[in-house]
Kinemage of the C-alpha trace (Angstrom):
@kinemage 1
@onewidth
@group {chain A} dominant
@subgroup {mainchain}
@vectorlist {calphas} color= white
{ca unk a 1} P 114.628 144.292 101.324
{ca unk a 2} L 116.949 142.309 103.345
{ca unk a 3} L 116.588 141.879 107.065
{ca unk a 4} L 120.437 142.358 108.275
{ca unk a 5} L 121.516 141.906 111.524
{ca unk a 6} L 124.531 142.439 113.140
{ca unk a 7} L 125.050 141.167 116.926
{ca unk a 8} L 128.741 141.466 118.742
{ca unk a 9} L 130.751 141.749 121.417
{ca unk a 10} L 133.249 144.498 121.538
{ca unk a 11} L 135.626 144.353 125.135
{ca unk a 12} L 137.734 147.707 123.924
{ca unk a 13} L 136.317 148.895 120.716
{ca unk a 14} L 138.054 146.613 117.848
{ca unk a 15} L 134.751 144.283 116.991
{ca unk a 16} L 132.737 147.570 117.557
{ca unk a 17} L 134.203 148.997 114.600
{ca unk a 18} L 133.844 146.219 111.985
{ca unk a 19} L 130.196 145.946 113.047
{ca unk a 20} L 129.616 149.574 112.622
{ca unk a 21} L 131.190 149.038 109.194
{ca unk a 22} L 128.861 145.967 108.328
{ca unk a 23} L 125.415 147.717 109.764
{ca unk a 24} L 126.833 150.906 107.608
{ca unk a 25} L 127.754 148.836 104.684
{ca unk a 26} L 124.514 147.045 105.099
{ca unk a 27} L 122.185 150.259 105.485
{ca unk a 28} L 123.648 151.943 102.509
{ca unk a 29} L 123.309 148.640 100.160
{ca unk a 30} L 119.447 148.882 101.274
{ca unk a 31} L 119.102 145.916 103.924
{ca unk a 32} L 116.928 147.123 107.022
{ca unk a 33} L 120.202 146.583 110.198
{ca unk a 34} L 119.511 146.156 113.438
{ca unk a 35} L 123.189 146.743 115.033
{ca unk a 36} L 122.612 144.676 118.441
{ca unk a 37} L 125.253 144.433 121.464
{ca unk a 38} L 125.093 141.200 123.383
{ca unk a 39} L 125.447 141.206 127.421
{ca unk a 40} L 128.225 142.022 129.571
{ca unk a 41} L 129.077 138.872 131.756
{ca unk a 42} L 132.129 140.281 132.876
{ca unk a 43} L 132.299 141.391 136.602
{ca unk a 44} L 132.450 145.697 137.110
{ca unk a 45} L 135.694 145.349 138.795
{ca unk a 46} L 137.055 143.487 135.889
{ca unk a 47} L 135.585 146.392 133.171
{ca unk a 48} L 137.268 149.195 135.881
{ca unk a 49} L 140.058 147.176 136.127
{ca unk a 50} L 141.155 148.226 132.042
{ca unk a 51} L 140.601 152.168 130.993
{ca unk a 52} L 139.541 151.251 127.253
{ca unk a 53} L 137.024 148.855 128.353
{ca unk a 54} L 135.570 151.531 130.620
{ca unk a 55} L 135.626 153.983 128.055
{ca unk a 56} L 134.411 151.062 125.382
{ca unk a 57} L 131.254 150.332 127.526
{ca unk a 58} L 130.713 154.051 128.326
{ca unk a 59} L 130.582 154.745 124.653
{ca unk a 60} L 128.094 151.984 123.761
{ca unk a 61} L 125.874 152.054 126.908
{ca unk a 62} L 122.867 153.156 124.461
{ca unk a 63} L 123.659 150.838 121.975
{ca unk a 64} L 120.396 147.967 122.042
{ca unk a 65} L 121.069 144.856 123.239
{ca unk a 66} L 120.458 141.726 121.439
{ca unk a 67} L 117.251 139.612 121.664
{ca unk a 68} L 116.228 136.718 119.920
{ca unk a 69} L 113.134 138.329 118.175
{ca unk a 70} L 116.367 140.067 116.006
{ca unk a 71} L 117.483 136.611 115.353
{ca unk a 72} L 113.756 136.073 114.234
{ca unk a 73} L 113.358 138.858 112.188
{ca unk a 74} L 116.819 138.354 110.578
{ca unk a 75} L 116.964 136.988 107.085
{ca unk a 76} L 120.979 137.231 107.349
{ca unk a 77} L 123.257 137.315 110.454
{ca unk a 78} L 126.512 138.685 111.076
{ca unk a 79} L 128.651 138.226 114.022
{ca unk a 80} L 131.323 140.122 115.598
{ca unk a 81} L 133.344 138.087 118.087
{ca unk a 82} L 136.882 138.583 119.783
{ca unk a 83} L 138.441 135.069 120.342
{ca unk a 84} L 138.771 133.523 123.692
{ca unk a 85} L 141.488 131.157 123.352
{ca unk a 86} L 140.729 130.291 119.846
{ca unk a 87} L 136.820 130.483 120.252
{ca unk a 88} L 134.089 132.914 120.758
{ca unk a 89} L 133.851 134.606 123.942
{ca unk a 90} L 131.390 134.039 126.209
{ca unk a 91} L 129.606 136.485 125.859
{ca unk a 92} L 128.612 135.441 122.038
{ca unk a 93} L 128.331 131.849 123.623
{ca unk a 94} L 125.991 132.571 126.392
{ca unk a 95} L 123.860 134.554 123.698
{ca unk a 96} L 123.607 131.930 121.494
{ca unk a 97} L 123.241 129.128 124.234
{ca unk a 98} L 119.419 131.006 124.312
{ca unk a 99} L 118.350 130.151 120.998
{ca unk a 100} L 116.926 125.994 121.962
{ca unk a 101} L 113.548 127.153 121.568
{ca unk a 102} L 114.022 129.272 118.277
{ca unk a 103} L 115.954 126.489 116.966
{ca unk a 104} L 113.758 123.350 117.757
{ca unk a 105} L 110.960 125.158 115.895
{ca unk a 106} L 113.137 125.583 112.725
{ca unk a 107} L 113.348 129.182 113.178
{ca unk a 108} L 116.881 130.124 112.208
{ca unk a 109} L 116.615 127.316 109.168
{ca unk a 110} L 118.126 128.914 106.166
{ca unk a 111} L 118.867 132.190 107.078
{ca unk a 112} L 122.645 133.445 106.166
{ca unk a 113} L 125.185 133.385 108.941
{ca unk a 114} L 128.158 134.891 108.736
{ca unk a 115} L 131.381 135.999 111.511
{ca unk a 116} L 133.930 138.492 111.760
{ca unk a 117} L 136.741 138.422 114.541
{ca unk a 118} L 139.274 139.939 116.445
{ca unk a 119} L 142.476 138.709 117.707
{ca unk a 120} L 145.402 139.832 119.919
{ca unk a 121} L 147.754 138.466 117.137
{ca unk a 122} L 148.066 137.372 113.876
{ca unk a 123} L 147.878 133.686 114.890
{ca unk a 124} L 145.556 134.241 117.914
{ca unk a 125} L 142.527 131.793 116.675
{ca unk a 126} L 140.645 133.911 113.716
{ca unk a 127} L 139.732 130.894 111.727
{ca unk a 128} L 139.199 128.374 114.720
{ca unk a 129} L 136.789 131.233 115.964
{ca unk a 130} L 135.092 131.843 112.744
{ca unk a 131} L 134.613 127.972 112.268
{ca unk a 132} L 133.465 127.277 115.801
{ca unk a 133} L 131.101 129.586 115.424
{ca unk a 134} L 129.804 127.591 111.799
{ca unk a 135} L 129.554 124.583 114.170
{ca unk a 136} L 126.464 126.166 115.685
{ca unk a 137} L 125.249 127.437 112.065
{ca unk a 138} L 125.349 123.957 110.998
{ca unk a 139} L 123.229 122.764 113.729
{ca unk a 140} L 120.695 125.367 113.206
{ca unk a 141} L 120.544 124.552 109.794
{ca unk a 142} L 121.563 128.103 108.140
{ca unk a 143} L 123.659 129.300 105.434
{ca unk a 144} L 127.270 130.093 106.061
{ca unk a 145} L 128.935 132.747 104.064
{ca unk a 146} L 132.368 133.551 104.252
{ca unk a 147} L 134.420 136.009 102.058
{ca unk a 148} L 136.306 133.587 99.849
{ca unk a 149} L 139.006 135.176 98.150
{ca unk a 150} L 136.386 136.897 96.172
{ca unk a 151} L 138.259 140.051 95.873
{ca unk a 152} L 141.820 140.937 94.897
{ca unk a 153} L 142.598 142.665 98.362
{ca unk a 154} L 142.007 139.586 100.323
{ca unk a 155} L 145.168 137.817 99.073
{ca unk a 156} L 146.961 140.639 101.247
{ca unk a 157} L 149.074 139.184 103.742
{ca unk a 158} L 147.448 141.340 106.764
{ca unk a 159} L 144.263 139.596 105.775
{ca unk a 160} L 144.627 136.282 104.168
{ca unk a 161} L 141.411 134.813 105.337
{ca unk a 162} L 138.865 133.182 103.495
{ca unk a 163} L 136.854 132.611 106.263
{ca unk a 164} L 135.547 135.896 107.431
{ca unk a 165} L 136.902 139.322 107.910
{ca unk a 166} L 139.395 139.521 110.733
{ca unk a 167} L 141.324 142.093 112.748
{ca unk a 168} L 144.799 142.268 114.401
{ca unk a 169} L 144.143 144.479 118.098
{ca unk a 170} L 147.179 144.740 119.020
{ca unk a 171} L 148.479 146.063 115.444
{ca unk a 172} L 146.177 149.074 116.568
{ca unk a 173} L 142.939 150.340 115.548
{ca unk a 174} L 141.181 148.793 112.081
{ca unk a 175} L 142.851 150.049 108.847
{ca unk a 176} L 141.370 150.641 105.054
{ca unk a 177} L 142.721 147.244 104.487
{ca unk a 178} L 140.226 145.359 107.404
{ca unk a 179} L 137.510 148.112 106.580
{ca unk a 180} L 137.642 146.832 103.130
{ca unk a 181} L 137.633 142.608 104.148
{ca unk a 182} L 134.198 143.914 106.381
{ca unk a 183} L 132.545 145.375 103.810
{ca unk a 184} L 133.363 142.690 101.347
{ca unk a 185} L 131.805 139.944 103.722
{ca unk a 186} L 128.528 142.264 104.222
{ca unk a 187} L 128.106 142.325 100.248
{ca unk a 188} L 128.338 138.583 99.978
{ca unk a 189} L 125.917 137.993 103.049
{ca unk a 190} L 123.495 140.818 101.708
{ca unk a 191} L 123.291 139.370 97.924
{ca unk a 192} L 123.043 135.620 99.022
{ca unk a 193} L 120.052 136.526 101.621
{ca unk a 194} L 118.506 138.284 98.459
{ca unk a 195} L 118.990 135.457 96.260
{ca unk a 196} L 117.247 133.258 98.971
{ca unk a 197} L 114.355 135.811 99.638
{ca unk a 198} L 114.052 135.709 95.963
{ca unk a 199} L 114.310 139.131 95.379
């Protein structure tokens, strides 16, 4: 059984939903998920200052928040990022920024990475996002998996990205059409982390 996890940062809800889809995708192809939030560095009057974060953080106050023992336990990682100016937000960042002494002791060697992203518009920084995000991956020395264009649907001009799944917030809440690109990814992330746990 694959180890899945699936750590993000959702501001309004967008990321939220493709990481429910990949930790639901995930559970129901067998992997053990661990869906993980990581911390709000935002300031409160900055979350009261917009009504869907509010409601956003309201709605996922439960929700576990990410430690590194999940990036231990993880054979395969996905991330769910919005983009900050064409990179992860700093939220992701100051996450990851924690892992020195899992990575110095080869911990995260060879287990899958993998991100998913939302943007403000379609030419907001999805792929600069996705690939700054495999600049860290390559320094940990892990396994990045991307979609490809693996699957008929991702020629579709709403998605078009080989890189990982992506979303359009202002177009409105995920469709079939980025529900489909997420669970794509999680299949490709699941079977390579199976191949390389030799099962």
């Amino acid at each position: 059984m694959v180890n899945l996890a699936v750590i993000h940062y959702s501001q309004t809800g967008n990321v939220y939903a493709m990481a429910k889809t990949a930790a639901d995708e995930g559970a129901a192809a067998g992997a053990d998920v661990r869906l993980r939030k990581v911390r709000e560095l935002a300031p409160p009057e900055a979350v009261q200052s917009n009504p869907d974060w509010v409601a956003h953080a309201e709605a996922v106050a439960d929700l576990e928040e990410a430690e590194l023992d999940d990036l231990e336990w993880a054979d395969a990682v996905m991330w769910g990022t919005p983009t900050r100016y064409g990179v992860p937000c700093a939220q992701i960042r100051q996450f990851v920024d924690q892992t020195g002494g899992l990575w110095q002791r080869g911990g995260l060697i060879n287990k899958v990475m993998s991100t998913f992203v939302s943007t403000a518009t379609s030419h907001g920084g999805q792929e600069s996002t996705i690939l700054a995000m495999n600049n860290t991956f390559y320094h940990w020395g892990s396994i990045i998996i991307g979609t490809g264009y693996t699957d008929p649907i991702l020629f579709d001009l709403e998605l078009g990205n080989p890189y990982g799944a992506s979303h359009i917030g202002g177009a409105g809440p995920m469709g079939e059409t980025n529900r489909r690109g997420v669970v794509i990814q999680t299949r490709r992330v699941l079977e390579v982390a199976a191949k390389l746990k030799g099962e």
